[in-house]
C-alpha positions as CSV (number, residue, x, y, z in Angstrom):
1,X,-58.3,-46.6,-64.0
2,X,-58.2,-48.6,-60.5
3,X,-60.9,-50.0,-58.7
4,X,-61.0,-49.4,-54.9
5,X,-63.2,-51.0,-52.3
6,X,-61.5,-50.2,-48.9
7,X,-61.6,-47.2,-46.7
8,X,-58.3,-48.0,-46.2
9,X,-56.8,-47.1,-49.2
10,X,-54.4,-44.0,-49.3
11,X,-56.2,-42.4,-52.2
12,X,-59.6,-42.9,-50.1
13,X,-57.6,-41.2,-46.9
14,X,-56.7,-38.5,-48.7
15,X,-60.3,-37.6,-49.4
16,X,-61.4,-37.9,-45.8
17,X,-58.5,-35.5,-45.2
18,X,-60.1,-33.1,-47.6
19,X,-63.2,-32.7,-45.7
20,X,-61.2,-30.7,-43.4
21,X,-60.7,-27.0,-44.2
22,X,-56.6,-27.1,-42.6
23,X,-56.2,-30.2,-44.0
24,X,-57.1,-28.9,-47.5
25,X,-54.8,-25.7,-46.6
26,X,-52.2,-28.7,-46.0
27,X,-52.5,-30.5,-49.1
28,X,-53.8,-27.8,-51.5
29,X,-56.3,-29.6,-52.6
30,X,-60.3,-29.8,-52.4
31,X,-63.4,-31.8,-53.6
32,X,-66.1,-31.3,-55.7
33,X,-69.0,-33.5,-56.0
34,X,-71.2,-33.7,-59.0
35,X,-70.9,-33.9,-62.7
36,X,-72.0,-30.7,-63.3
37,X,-70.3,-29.0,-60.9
38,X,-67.0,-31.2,-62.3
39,X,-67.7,-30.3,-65.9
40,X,-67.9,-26.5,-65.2
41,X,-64.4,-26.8,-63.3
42,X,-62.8,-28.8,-66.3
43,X,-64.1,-26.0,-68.9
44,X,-62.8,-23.0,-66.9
45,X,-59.4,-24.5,-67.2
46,X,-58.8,-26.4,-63.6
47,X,-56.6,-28.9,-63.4
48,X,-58.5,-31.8,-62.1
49,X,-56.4,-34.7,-60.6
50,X,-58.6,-37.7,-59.7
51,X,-62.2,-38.8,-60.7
52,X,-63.7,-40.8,-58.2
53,X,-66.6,-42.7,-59.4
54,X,-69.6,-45.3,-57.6
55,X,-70.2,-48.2,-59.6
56,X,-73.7,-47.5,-60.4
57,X,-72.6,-44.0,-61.7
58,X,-69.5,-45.7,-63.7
59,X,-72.6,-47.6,-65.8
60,X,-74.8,-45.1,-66.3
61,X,-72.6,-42.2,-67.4
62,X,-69.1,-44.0,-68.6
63,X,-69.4,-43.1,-72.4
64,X,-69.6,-39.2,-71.3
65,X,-67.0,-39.2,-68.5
66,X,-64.3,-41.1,-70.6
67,X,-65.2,-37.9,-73.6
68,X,-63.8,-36.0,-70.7
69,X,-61.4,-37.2,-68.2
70,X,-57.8,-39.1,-68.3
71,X,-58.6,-43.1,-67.9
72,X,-55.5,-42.9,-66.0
73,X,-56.8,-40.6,-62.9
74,X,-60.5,-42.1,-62.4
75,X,-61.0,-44.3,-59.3
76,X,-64.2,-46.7,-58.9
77,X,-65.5,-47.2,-55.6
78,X,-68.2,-49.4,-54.7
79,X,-71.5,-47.6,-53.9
80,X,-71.4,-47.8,-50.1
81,X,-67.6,-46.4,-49.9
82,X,-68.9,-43.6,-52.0
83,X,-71.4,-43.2,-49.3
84,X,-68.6,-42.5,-46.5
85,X,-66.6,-40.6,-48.2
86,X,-69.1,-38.0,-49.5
87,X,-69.8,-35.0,-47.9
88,X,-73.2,-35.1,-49.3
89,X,-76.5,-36.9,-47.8
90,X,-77.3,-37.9,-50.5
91,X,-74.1,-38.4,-52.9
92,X,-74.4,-37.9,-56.5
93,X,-71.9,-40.8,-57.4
94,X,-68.8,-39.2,-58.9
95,X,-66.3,-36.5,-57.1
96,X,-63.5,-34.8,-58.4
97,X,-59.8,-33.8,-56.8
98,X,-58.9,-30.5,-57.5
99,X,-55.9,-28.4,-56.3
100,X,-57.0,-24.8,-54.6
101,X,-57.9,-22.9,-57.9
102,X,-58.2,-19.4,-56.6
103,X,-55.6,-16.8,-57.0
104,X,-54.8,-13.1,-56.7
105,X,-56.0,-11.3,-60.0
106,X,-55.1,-8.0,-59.3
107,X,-53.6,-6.7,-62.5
108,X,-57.5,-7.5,-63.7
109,X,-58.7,-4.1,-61.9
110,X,-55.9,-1.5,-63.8
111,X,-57.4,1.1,-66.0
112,X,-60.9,0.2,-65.9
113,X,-64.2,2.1,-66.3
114,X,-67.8,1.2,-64.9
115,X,-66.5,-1.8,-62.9
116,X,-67.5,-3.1,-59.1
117,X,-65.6,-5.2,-56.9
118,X,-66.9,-7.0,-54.1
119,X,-65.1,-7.3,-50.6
120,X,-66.6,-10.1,-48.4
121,X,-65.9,-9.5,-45.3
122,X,-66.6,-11.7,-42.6
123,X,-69.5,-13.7,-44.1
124,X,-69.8,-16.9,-42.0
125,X,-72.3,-18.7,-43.9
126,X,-71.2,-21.3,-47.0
127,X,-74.5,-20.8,-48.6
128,X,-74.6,-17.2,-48.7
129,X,-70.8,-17.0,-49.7
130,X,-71.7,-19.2,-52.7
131,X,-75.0,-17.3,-53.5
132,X,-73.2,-14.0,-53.2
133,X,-70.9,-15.6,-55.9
134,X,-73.3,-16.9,-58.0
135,X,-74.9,-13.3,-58.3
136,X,-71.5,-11.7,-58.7
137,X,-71.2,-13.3,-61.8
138,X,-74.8,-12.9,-62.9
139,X,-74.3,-9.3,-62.3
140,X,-71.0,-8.7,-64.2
141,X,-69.2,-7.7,-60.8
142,X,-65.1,-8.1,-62.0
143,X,-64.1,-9.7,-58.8
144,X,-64.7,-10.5,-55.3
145,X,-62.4,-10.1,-52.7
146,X,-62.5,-12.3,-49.1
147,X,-61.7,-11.2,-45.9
148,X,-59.0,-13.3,-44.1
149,X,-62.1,-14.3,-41.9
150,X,-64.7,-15.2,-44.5
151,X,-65.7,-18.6,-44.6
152,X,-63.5,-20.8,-46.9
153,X,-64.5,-20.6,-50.4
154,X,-63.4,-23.8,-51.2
155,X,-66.3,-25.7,-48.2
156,X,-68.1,-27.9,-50.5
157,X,-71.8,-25.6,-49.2
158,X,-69.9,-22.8,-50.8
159,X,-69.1,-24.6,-53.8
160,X,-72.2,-26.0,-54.7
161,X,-74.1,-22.8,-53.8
162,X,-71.9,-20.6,-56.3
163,X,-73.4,-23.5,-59.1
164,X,-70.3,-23.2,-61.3
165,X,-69.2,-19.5,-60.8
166,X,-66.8,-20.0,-58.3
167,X,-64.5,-21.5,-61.6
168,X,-65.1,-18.8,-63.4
169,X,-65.1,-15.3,-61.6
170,X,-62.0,-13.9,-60.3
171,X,-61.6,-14.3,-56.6
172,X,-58.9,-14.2,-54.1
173,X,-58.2,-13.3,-50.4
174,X,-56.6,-10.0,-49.2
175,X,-56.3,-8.7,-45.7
176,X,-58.3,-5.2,-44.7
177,X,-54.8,-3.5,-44.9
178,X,-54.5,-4.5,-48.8
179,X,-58.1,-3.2,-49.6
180,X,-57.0,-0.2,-48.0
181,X,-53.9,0.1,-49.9
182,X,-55.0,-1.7,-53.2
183,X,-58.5,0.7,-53.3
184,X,-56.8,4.6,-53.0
185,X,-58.9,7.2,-54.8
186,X,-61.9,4.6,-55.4
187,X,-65.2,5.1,-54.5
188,X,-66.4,2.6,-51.5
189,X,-69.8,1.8,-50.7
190,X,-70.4,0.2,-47.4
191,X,-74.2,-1.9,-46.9
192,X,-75.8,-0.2,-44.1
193,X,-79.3,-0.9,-42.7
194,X,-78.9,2.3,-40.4
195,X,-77.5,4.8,-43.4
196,X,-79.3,7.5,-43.9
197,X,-78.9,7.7,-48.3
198,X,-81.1,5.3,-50.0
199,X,-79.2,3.2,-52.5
200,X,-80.9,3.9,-55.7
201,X,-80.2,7.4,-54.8
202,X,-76.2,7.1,-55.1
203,X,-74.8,7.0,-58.9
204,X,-73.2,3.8,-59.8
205,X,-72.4,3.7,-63.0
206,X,-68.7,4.8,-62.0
207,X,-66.2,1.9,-61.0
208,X,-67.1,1.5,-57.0
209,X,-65.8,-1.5,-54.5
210,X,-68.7,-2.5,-52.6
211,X,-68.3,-3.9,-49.1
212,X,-70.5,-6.1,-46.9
213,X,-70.5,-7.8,-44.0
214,X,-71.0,-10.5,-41.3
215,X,-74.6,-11.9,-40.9
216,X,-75.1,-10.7,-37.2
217,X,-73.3,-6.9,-36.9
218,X,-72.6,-6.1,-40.7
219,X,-69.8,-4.4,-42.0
220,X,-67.5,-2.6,-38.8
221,X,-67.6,0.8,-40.7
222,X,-64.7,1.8,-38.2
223,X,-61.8,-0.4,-39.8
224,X,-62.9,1.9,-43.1
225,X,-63.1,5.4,-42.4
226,X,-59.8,6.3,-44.1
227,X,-61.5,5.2,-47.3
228,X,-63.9,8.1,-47.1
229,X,-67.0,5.0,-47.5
230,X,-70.8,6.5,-48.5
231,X,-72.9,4.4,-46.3
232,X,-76.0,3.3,-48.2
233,X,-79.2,1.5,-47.2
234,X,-81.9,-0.6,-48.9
235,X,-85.4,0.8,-47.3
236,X,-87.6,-1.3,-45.2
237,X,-90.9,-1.4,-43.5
238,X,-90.0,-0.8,-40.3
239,X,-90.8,-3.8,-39.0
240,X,-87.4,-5.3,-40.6
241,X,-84.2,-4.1,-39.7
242,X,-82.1,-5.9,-42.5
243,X,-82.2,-8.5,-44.7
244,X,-80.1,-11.8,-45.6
245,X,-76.9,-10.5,-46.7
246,X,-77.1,-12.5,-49.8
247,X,-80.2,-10.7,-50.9
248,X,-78.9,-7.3,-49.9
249,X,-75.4,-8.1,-52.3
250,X,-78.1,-8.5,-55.0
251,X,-79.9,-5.7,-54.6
252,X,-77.0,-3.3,-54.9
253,X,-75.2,-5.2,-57.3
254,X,-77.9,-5.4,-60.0
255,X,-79.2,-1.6,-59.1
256,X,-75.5,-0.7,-60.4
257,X,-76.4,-3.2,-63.2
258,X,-79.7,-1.3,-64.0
259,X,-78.0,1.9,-64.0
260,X,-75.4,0.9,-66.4
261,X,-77.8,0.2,-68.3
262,X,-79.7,2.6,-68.4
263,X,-76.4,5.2,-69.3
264,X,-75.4,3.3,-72.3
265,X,-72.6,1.3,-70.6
266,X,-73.7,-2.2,-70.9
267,X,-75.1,-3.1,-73.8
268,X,-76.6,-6.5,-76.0
Protein backbone atom coordinates (compact mmCIF):
# COMPACT_ATOMS: atom_id res chain seq x y z
CA UNK A 1 0.00 0.00 0.00
CA UNK A 2 1.44 3.66 -0.60
CA UNK A 3 -0.05 6.82 0.27
CA UNK A 4 -0.11 9.62 -2.34
CA UNK A 5 -0.90 13.27 -1.92
CA UNK A 6 0.50 14.99 -5.12
CA UNK A 7 -0.86 15.37 -8.49
CA UNK A 8 2.48 15.00 -9.40
CA UNK A 9 2.93 11.58 -8.85
CA UNK A 10 3.47 9.18 -11.84
CA UNK A 11 0.83 6.75 -10.76
CA UNK A 12 -1.65 9.90 -10.33
CA UNK A 13 -0.47 10.97 -14.23
CA UNK A 14 -1.20 7.96 -15.40
CA UNK A 15 -4.85 8.29 -14.39
CA UNK A 16 -5.23 11.67 -15.94
CA UNK A 17 -3.91 9.94 -19.04
CA UNK A 18 -6.76 7.48 -18.78
CA UNK A 19 -9.46 9.98 -19.10
CA UNK A 20 -8.46 10.16 -22.63
CA UNK A 21 -9.97 7.59 -25.03
CA UNK A 22 -6.26 7.46 -27.34
CA UNK A 23 -4.50 7.60 -24.41
CA UNK A 24 -6.22 4.49 -22.98
CA UNK A 25 -5.73 2.92 -26.62
CA UNK A 26 -1.99 3.83 -25.71
CA UNK A 27 -1.60 2.27 -22.47
CA UNK A 28 -4.38 -0.46 -22.61
CA UNK A 29 -5.74 0.43 -19.75
CA UNK A 30 -8.98 2.13 -18.28
CA UNK A 31 -10.80 3.32 -15.03
CA UNK A 32 -13.59 2.33 -13.18
CA UNK A 33 -15.02 4.22 -10.39
CA UNK A 34 -17.08 2.64 -7.68
CA UNK A 35 -17.06 -0.30 -5.49
CA UNK A 36 -19.68 -1.91 -7.03
CA UNK A 37 -18.85 -1.38 -10.32
CA UNK A 38 -15.06 -2.72 -9.07
CA UNK A 39 -16.48 -5.79 -7.37
CA UNK A 40 -18.42 -6.88 -10.53
CA UNK A 41 -15.12 -6.54 -12.65
CA UNK A 42 -13.02 -8.62 -10.02
CA UNK A 43 -15.79 -11.47 -10.04
CA UNK A 44 -16.01 -11.75 -13.81
CA UNK A 45 -12.31 -12.57 -13.83
CA UNK A 46 -10.55 -9.00 -14.76
CA UNK A 47 -7.33 -8.42 -13.84
CA UNK A 48 -7.41 -5.32 -11.79
CA UNK A 49 -3.99 -3.58 -11.29
CA UNK A 50 -4.29 -0.63 -8.87
CA UNK A 51 -7.00 0.44 -6.22
CA UNK A 52 -6.99 3.94 -5.71
CA UNK A 53 -8.69 4.89 -2.54
CA UNK A 54 -9.81 8.64 -0.67
CA UNK A 55 -9.04 8.61 2.80
CA UNK A 56 -12.49 8.92 4.02
CA UNK A 57 -13.42 5.81 1.86
CA UNK A 58 -10.13 3.91 3.18
CA UNK A 59 -11.99 4.23 6.82
CA UNK A 60 -15.17 3.47 6.19
CA UNK A 61 -14.90 0.42 3.91
CA UNK A 62 -11.05 -1.03 4.66
CA UNK A 63 -12.19 -4.34 6.34
CA UNK A 64 -14.18 -5.28 2.92
CA UNK A 65 -11.63 -3.94 0.39
CA UNK A 66 -8.58 -5.71 2.06
CA UNK A 67 -11.22 -9.34 1.77
CA UNK A 68 -10.70 -8.41 -1.86
CA UNK A 69 -7.82 -6.65 -3.27
CA UNK A 70 -3.75 -7.18 -3.06
CA UNK A 71 -2.40 -4.74 -0.17
CA UNK A 72 0.33 -4.37 -2.49
CA UNK A 73 -1.63 -2.53 -5.56
CA UNK A 74 -4.02 -0.06 -3.39
CA UNK A 75 -3.06 3.68 -3.44
CA UNK A 76 -4.51 6.29 -0.85
CA UNK A 77 -5.12 9.64 -1.92
CA UNK A 78 -6.26 12.42 0.09
CA UNK A 79 -9.86 13.38 -0.51
CA UNK A 80 -9.31 16.49 -2.65
CA UNK A 81 -6.72 14.59 -5.12
CA UNK A 82 -9.44 12.08 -5.45
CA UNK A 83 -11.49 14.98 -6.40
CA UNK A 84 -9.22 15.92 -9.56
CA UNK A 85 -8.63 12.88 -10.68
CA UNK A 86 -12.23 11.56 -10.94
CA UNK A 87 -14.15 11.68 -13.78
CA UNK A 88 -17.16 11.82 -11.67
CA UNK A 89 -18.93 15.15 -10.08
CA UNK A 90 -19.41 13.77 -7.44
CA UNK A 91 -16.63 10.88 -6.84
CA UNK A 92 -17.49 7.78 -4.96
CA UNK A 93 -13.99 7.53 -3.18
CA UNK A 94 -12.23 4.44 -4.58
CA UNK A 95 -11.29 3.68 -8.53
CA UNK A 96 -9.91 0.82 -9.98
CA UNK A 97 -7.01 0.37 -12.97
CA UNK A 98 -7.96 -2.07 -15.31
CA UNK A 99 -6.29 -3.29 -18.63
CA UNK A 100 -8.86 -3.13 -21.80
CA UNK A 101 -10.96 -6.38 -20.90
CA UNK A 102 -12.84 -6.85 -24.15
CA UNK A 103 -11.87 -9.36 -26.73
CA UNK A 104 -13.07 -11.09 -29.86
CA UNK A 105 -15.36 -14.20 -28.87
CA UNK A 106 -16.11 -15.51 -32.02
CA UNK A 107 -15.85 -19.25 -31.56
CA UNK A 108 -18.89 -18.42 -28.92
CA UNK A 109 -21.45 -18.12 -32.00
CA UNK A 110 -20.51 -21.89 -33.78
CA UNK A 111 -23.35 -24.31 -33.89
CA UNK A 112 -25.84 -22.53 -31.97
CA UNK A 113 -29.65 -22.55 -31.94
CA UNK A 114 -32.22 -19.66 -30.90
CA UNK A 115 -29.38 -17.19 -30.36
CA UNK A 116 -29.19 -13.11 -31.22
CA UNK A 117 -26.34 -11.04 -31.70
CA UNK A 118 -26.25 -7.52 -31.55
CA UNK A 119 -24.25 -5.17 -34.07
CA UNK A 120 -23.91 -1.60 -32.77
CA UNK A 121 -23.31 0.36 -35.24
CA UNK A 122 -22.48 3.85 -34.99
CA UNK A 123 -24.12 4.69 -31.61
CA UNK A 124 -22.59 7.91 -30.43
CA UNK A 125 -24.03 8.16 -27.10
CA UNK A 126 -22.12 6.51 -23.82
CA UNK A 127 -25.35 6.18 -22.03
CA UNK A 128 -27.20 4.46 -24.54
CA UNK A 129 -24.16 2.18 -25.47
CA UNK A 130 -24.14 1.16 -21.77
CA UNK A 131 -27.99 0.82 -21.53
CA UNK A 132 -28.07 -1.20 -24.72
CA UNK A 133 -25.54 -3.44 -22.84
CA UNK A 134 -27.20 -3.63 -19.76
CA UNK A 135 -30.41 -4.99 -21.67
CA UNK A 136 -28.30 -7.33 -23.86
CA UNK A 137 -27.53 -9.19 -20.90
CA UNK A 138 -31.00 -8.92 -19.23
CA UNK A 139 -32.30 -10.27 -22.41
CA UNK A 140 -29.97 -13.30 -22.91
CA UNK A 141 -28.57 -11.71 -26.23
CA UNK A 142 -24.94 -14.01 -26.72
CA UNK A 143 -22.96 -11.01 -27.81
CA UNK A 144 -22.71 -7.65 -29.09
CA UNK A 145 -20.74 -6.55 -31.75
CA UNK A 146 -19.36 -2.60 -32.15
CA UNK A 147 -18.90 -0.84 -35.14
CA UNK A 148 -15.30 0.59 -35.61
CA UNK A 149 -17.24 3.96 -35.09
CA UNK A 150 -19.30 3.27 -32.06
CA UNK A 151 -18.55 5.19 -29.13
CA UNK A 152 -15.70 3.53 -26.98
CA UNK A 153 -16.98 1.01 -24.68
CA UNK A 154 -14.52 1.48 -22.29
CA UNK A 155 -15.85 5.80 -21.56
CA UNK A 156 -16.49 5.69 -18.02
CA UNK A 157 -20.69 6.99 -19.16
CA UNK A 158 -20.62 3.63 -20.93
CA UNK A 159 -19.33 1.80 -18.16
CA UNK A 160 -21.38 2.91 -15.46
CA UNK A 161 -24.55 2.78 -17.65
CA UNK A 162 -23.97 -1.03 -18.57
CA UNK A 163 -24.12 -1.42 -14.28
CA UNK A 164 -21.83 -4.47 -14.34
CA UNK A 165 -22.71 -6.18 -17.70
CA UNK A 166 -20.03 -4.80 -19.66
CA UNK A 167 -17.68 -7.60 -17.43
CA UNK A 168 -19.66 -10.06 -18.15
CA UNK A 169 -21.29 -10.25 -21.71
CA UNK A 170 -19.20 -11.04 -24.65
CA UNK A 171 -18.30 -7.94 -26.64
CA UNK A 172 -15.83 -7.02 -29.18
CA UNK A 173 -15.27 -4.76 -32.23
CA UNK A 174 -15.39 -5.89 -35.92
CA UNK A 175 -15.49 -3.76 -39.00
CA UNK A 176 -18.85 -3.88 -41.43
CA UNK A 177 -16.72 -6.16 -43.75
CA UNK A 178 -16.31 -8.89 -40.85
CA UNK A 179 -20.11 -8.86 -40.10
CA UNK A 180 -20.57 -9.39 -43.56
CA UNK A 181 -18.23 -12.18 -43.77
CA UNK A 182 -18.60 -13.61 -40.12
CA UNK A 183 -22.85 -13.50 -40.65
CA UNK A 184 -23.26 -15.68 -44.24
CA UNK A 185 -26.55 -17.64 -44.27
CA UNK A 186 -27.93 -15.78 -41.02
CA UNK A 187 -30.92 -14.13 -40.71
CA UNK A 188 -30.40 -10.10 -40.24
CA UNK A 189 -32.80 -7.80 -38.95
CA UNK A 190 -32.25 -4.17 -39.45
CA UNK A 191 -34.43 -1.43 -36.91
CA UNK A 192 -36.32 0.58 -39.23
CA UNK A 193 -38.90 3.31 -38.25
CA UNK A 194 -39.88 3.50 -42.10
CA UNK A 195 -40.19 -0.56 -42.60
CA UNK A 196 -43.17 -1.52 -43.67
CA UNK A 197 -43.37 -5.34 -41.42
CA UNK A 198 -44.27 -4.80 -37.84
CA UNK A 199 -41.80 -6.52 -35.49
CA UNK A 200 -43.94 -8.80 -33.55
CA UNK A 201 -44.98 -9.93 -36.93
CA UNK A 202 -41.41 -11.55 -37.94
CA UNK A 203 -40.49 -15.02 -36.14
CA UNK A 204 -37.68 -14.83 -33.82
CA UNK A 205 -37.24 -17.58 -32.14
CA UNK A 206 -34.52 -18.71 -34.85
CA UNK A 207 -30.82 -17.51 -34.21
CA UNK A 208 -30.97 -13.73 -35.93
CA UNK A 209 -28.07 -10.78 -35.75
CA UNK A 210 -29.87 -7.73 -35.03
CA UNK A 211 -28.51 -4.47 -36.25
CA UNK A 212 -29.10 -0.84 -35.15
CA UNK A 213 -28.02 2.33 -35.62
CA UNK A 214 -26.77 5.93 -35.02
CA UNK A 215 -29.09 8.23 -32.99
CA UNK A 216 -29.83 10.85 -35.80
CA UNK A 217 -30.09 8.65 -39.45
CA UNK A 218 -30.25 4.99 -38.02
CA UNK A 219 -28.88 2.08 -39.54
CA UNK A 220 -27.48 2.99 -43.54
CA UNK A 221 -29.42 -0.09 -44.80
CA UNK A 222 -27.20 0.39 -48.05
CA UNK A 223 -23.81 -0.93 -46.57
CA UNK A 224 -26.21 -4.30 -45.93
CA UNK A 225 -28.08 -5.28 -48.74
CA UNK A 226 -25.79 -8.25 -49.59
CA UNK A 227 -27.03 -9.71 -46.40
CA UNK A 228 -30.59 -10.06 -47.68
CA UNK A 229 -31.75 -7.75 -44.15
CA UNK A 230 -35.83 -7.89 -43.27
CA UNK A 231 -36.35 -4.39 -42.26
CA UNK A 232 -38.71 -4.26 -39.27
CA UNK A 233 -40.38 -1.45 -37.43
CA UNK A 234 -41.89 -0.86 -33.91
CA UNK A 235 -45.44 1.04 -34.63
CA UNK A 236 -46.04 4.56 -33.55
CA UNK A 237 -48.65 7.12 -33.29
CA UNK A 238 -47.86 9.15 -35.96
CA UNK A 239 -46.92 11.85 -34.19
CA UNK A 240 -43.44 10.06 -33.34
CA UNK A 241 -41.17 9.06 -35.93
CA UNK A 242 -38.73 6.85 -33.68
CA UNK A 243 -37.77 6.35 -30.50
CA UNK A 244 -34.38 6.38 -28.34
CA UNK A 245 -32.36 3.77 -29.79
CA UNK A 246 -31.87 2.23 -26.44
CA UNK A 247 -35.56 1.71 -26.03
CA UNK A 248 -36.07 0.42 -29.55
CA UNK A 249 -32.87 -2.37 -28.78
CA UNK A 250 -35.26 -3.37 -25.93
CA UNK A 251 -38.17 -3.77 -27.53
CA UNK A 252 -36.92 -6.20 -30.18
CA UNK A 253 -34.62 -7.87 -28.08
CA UNK A 254 -37.13 -9.00 -25.32
CA UNK A 255 -40.03 -9.53 -28.21
CA UNK A 256 -37.48 -12.36 -29.38
CA UNK A 257 -37.25 -13.10 -25.56
CA UNK A 258 -41.07 -13.49 -25.31
CA UNK A 259 -41.20 -15.60 -28.28
CA UNK A 260 -38.71 -17.96 -27.03
CA UNK A 261 -40.63 -18.33 -24.56
CA UNK A 262 -43.49 -18.80 -25.61
CA UNK A 263 -42.06 -21.94 -28.11
CA UNK A 264 -40.56 -23.83 -25.35
CA UNK A 265 -36.93 -22.53 -25.89
CA UNK A 266 -36.16 -20.76 -22.74
CA UNK A 267 -37.17 -22.16 -19.97
CA UNK A 268 -37.02 -21.83 -15.60
Amino acid sequence: MKYISSISNPEVKEILKLHDKEKRRKLNKCIVEGWRLILDAIKSGVLIEKVFVSKSYWEEKREEIEKLVSFSIIRIVDDSLMKKISLLETPPGIMGVFPLFLSEKWEILKDKNNITVLFVDDVQDPGNLGTIIRVSEGAGVTAVILSKNTVDPYNYKVIRASTGSIFRLPIWFASKNEIKEKFKGWKVIIADPKAEKIYFRENLVDSFLLIVGNEAWGVKKEEYLEMNPILLRIPLKKEVDSLNVSIATSIFLFEAQRQRYEGGIINE
